[in-house]
C-alpha positions in Angstrom: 26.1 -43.3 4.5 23.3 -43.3 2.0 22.6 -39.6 1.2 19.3 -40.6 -0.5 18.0 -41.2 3.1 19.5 -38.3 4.5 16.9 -35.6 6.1 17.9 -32.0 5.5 16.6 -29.3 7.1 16.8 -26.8 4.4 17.2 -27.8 0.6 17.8 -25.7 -2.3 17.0 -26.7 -5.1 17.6 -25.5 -8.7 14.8 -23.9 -10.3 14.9 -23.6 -14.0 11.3 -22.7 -15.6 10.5 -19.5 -16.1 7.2 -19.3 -14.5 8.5 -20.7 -11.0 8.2 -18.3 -8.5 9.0 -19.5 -4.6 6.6 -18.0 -2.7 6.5 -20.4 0.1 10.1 -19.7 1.0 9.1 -15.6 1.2 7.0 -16.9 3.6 9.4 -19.2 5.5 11.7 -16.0 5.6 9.1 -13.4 7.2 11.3 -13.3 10.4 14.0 -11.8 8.1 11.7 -9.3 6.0 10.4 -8.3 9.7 14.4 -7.4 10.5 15.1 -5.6 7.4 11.8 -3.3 7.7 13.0 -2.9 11.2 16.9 -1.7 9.9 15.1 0.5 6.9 12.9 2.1 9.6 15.9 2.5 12.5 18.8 3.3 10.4 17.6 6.2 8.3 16.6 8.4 11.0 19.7 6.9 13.8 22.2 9.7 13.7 19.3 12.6 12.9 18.4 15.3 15.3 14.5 15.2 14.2 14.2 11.9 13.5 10.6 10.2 12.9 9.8 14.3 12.4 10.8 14.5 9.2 8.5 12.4 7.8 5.7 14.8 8.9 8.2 17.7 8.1 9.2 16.8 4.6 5.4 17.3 3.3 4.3 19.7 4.9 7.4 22.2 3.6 7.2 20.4 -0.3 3.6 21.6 0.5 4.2 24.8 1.3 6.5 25.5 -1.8 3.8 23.8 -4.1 1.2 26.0 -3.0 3.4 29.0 -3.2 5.0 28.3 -7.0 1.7 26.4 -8.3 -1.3 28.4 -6.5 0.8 31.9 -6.3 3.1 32.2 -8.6 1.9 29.9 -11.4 -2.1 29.9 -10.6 -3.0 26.9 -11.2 -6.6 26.2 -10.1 -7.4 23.5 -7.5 -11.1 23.0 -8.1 -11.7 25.5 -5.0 -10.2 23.2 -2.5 -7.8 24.6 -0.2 -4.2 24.6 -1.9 -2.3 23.2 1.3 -5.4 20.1 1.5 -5.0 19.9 -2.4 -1.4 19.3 -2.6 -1.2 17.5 0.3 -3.6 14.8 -1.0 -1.9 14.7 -4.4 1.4 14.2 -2.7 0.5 11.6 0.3 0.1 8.6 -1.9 3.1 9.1 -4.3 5.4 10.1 -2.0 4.8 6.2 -0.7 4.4 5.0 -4.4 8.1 7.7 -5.4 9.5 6.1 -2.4 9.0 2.4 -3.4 10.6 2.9 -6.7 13.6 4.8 -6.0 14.5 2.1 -3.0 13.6 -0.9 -4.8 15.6 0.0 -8.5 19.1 -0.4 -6.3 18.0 -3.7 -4.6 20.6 -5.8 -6.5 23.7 -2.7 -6.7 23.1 -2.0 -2.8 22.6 -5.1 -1.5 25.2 -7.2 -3.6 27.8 -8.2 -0.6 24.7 -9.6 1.1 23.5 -11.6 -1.6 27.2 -13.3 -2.1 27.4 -14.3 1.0 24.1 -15.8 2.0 21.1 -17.4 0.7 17.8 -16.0 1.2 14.8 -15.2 -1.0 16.1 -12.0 -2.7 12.5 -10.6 -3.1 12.8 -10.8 0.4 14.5 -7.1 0.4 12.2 -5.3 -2.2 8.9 -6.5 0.1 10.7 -5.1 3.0 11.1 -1.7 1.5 7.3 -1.7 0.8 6.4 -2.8 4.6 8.6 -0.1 6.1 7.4 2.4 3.5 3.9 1.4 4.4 4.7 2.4 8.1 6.0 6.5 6.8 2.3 6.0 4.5 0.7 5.8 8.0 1.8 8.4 9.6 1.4 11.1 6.2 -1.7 9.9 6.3 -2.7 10.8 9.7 -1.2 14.3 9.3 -3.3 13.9 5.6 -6.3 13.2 7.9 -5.7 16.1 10.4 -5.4 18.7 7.7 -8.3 17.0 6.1 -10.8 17.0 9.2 -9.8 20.8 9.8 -11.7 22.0 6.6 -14.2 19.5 6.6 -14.9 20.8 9.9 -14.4 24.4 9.9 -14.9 24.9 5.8 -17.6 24.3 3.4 -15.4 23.7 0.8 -14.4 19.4 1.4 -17.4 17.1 0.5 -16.2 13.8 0.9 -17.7 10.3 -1.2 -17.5 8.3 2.4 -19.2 5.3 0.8 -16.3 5.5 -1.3 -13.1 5.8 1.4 -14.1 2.1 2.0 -11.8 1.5 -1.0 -9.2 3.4 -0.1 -7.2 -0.3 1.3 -7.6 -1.2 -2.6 -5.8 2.3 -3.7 -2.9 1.7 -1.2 -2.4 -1.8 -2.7 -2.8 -1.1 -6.3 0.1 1.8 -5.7 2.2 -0.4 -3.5 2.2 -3.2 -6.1 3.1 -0.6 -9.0 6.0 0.8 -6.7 7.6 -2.7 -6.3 6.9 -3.7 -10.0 8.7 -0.8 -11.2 11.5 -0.9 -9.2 12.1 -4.5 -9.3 12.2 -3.9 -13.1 14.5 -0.9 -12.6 17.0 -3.1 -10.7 17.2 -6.1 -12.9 18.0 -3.5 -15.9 20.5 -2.3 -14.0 22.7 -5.0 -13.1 23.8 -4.6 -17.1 22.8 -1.3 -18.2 24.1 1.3 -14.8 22.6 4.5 -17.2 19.3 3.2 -16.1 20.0 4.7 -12.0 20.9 8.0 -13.1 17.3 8.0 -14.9 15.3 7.2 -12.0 15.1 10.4 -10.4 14.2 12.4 -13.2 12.3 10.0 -14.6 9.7 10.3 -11.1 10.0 14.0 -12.5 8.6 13.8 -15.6 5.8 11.3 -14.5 5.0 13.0 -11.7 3.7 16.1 -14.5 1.8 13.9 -15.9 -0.1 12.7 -12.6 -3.0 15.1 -11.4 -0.5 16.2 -8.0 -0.5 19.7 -8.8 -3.4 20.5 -10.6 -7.2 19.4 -11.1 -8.0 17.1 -14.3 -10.3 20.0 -14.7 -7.5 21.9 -15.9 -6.4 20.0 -18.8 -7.5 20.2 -21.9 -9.7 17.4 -22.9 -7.6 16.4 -26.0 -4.9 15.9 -23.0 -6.6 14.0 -20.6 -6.6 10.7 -22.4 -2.7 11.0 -22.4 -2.9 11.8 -18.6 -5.1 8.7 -18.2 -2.7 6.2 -19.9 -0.7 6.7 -16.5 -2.1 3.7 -14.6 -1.0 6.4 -11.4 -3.6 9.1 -12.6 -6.7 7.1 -11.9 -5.2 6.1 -8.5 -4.4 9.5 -7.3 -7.8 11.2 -8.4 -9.6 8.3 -7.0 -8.0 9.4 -4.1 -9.2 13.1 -4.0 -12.6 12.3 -4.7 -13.0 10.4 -2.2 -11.9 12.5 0.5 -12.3 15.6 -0.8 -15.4 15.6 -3.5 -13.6 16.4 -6.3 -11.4 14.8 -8.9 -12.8 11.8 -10.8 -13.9 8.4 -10.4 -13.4 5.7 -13.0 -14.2 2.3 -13.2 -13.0 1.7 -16.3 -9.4 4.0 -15.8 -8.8 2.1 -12.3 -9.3 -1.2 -14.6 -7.1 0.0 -16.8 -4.1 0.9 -13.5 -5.0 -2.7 -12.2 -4.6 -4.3 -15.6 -1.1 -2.6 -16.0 -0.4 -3.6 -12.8 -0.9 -7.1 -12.9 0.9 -7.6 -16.6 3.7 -5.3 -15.1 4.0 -7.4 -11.9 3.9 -10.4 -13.6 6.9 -10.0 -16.3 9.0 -8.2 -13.4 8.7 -11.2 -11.0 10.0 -13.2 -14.4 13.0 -11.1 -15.4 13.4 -10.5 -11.3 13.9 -14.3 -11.1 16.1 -14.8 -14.0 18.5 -11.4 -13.3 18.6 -13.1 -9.6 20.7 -16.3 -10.9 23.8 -14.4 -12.4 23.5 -11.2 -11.5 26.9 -11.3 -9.2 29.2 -12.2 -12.3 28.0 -8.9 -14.1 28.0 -6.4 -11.1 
């Protein structure tokens, strides 16, 4: 039989230059991604008494203690919008962009008996964590939204940029994209250096005190708000609040900045993602 003339149905072919990435076979595999957000989704909530609940319970009680140890206790200002709308805005958007990372940097360690045993894209698992992530977004954003319409409605204290909520497709994007960037860089790293996963928490702990989540730009020094700034998340997140909620800032150049970072970031992950990919089960 002449194997030259032999038609396969798939072929896998080796793919050696550096710069190769296989989007078309992502695409070939959506069926899969669709299955895996659908097991993220189902299995984290299977055997709980609440289910779904808690993802409408979890920020409204971190809520609750922010506004009592940041508004009470500590004082922080919140540019005179009400501390449970304040906090909850700051925390809606990285909560999804928290999430992404902390999922994404054990892609290779958590899903390395699946990955010997059958081929398929392995960016494949990484997307699917940002689609069923994207689904909890939704519905912390409608409890966002609820909150939001109450004081807009019964308050004078929420004056929205609504030209600018048109946008707002573009912010979800530009955090989703940082999410998967970092952790896909996370989990490469860690296939060789296994310090890195005990740093992930606490490393969302230190960024997330220099993000504007629990206080106003307003309240930093300015000598300190350039430093803020240099987080590509900042701009995203104040963005945010000033467009729902009249305050914060909006910068065209600091959201140029965050997409910059974000497309350099995306870019040399996707490389080292691809390379880590080939031999990563001879070092886990």
């Amino acid at each position: 039989m002449d194997l030259t003339t032999e038609k396969w149905d798939l072929e896998i072919k080796p793919q050696d230059k550096w710069y190769h990435q296989d989007f078309a076979s992502v695409w070939r595999y959506r069926e899969l991604l669709f299955i895996l957000v659908r097991r993220d989704f189902v299995a984290q909530y299977k055997q709980t008494i609440l289910g779904p609940l808690w993802l409408i319970i979890q920020p409204v009680v971190t809520t609750l203690i922010y506004s009592v140890i940041f508004g009470y206790v500590a004082r922080i200002g919140t540019d005179e919008i009400p501390r449970l709308l304040f906090y909850l805005s700051g925390l809606t958007l990285w909560a999804y962009f928290t999430d992404c990372i902390s999922k994404n940097s054990s892609t290779f360690l958590a899903n390395s008996s699946i990955f010997g045993k059958v081929y398929f894209p392995r960016l494949i698992v990484p997307l699917s964590i940002l689609v069923s992530n994207m689904i909890k977004l939704v519905i912390q954003m409608l409890l966002f939204l609820s909150v939001w319409l109450y004081y807009l409605i019964t308050t004078n204290t929420v004056f929205p940029h609504y030209l600018y909520i048109l946008f707002f497709p573009v912010l979800v994007l530009m955090m989703a994209g940082l999410g998967f960037s970092i952790g896909i860089l996370i989990s490469s790293l860690t296939t060789k250096y296994r310090d890195l996963t005990f740093l992930v928490g606490f490393g969302i702990q230190l960024l997330m005190y220099v993000t504007p989540i629990v206080y106003p730009m307003s309240a930093l020094p300015e000598r300190f708000r350039l430093i803020v700034f240099l987080n590509p998340v900042s701009s995203i997140i104040e963005a945010f609040k000033f467009m729902f909620l009249g305050t914060g800032t909006w910068n065209w150049w600091a959201l140029g900045y965050s997409f910059l970072f974000l497309v350099v970031l995306t870019f040399f992950s996707l490389i080292l993602f691809k390379r880590v990919e080939k031999t990563f089960m001879d070092t886990i």
